[in-house]
C-alpha positions as CSV (number, residue, x, y, z in Angstrom):
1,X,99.6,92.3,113.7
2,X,98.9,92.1,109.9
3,X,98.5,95.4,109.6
4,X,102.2,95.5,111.0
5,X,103.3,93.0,108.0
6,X,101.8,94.4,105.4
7,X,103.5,97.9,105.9
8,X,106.7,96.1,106.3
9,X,106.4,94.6,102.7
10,X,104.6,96.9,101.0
11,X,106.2,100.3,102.1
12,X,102.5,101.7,103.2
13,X,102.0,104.6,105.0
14,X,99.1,105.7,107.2
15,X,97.2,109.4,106.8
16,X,94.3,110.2,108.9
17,X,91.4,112.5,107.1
18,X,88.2,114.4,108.0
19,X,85.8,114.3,105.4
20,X,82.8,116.8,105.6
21,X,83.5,115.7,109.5
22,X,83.9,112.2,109.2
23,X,87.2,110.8,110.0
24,X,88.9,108.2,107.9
25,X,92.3,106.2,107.6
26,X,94.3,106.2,104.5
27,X,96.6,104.0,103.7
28,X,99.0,104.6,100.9
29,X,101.9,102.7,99.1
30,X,104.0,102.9,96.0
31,X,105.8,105.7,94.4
32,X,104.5,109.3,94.9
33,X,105.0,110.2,91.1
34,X,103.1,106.9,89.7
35,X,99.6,106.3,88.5
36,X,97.1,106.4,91.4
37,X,94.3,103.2,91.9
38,X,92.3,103.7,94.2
39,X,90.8,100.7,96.6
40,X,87.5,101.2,97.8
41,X,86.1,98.2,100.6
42,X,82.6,97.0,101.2
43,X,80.9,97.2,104.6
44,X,82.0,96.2,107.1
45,X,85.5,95.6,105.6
46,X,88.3,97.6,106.2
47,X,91.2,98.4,104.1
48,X,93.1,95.1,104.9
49,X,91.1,93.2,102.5
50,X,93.0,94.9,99.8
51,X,96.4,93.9,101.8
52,X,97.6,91.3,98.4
53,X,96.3,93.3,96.2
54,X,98.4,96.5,97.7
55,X,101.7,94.1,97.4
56,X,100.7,93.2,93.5
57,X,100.2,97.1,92.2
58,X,103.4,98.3,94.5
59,X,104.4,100.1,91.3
60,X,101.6,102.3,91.1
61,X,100.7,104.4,93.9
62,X,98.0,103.0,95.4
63,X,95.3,104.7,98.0
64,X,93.4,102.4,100.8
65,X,91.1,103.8,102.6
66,X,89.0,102.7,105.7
67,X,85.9,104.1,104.8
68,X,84.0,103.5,108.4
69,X,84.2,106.6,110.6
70,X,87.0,106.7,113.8
């Protein structure tokens, strides 16, 4: 449900990737043409720990990604 309320406010969208055969979620938010950051969690964290820091750099584009393999 969070997950739900953050991509309401902050506009993010969700791209699955396969990485040297892992699979990871990326979630991304902001302007497509801005200056990327990119947020990197610790284990076992996912990418909602970033979820206020996501709405506070909404002007840049910014790259979440769930770093433990689907």
């Amino acid at each position: 449900m969070a997950t739900r309320a953050m991509q309401a406010n902050t506009g993010e969208s969700r791209r699955d990737l396969t990485v040297d055969g892992a699979r990871l979620a990326c979630w991304e938010a902001g302007p497509e043409d801005a200056e990327p950051v990119l947020l990197l969690h610790g284990y076992p964290s996912n990418h909602r720990v970033w979820r206020h820091q996501i709405e506070a750099l909404s002007r840049r584009r910014v790259i979440a990604l769930d770093l433990l393999d689907r």
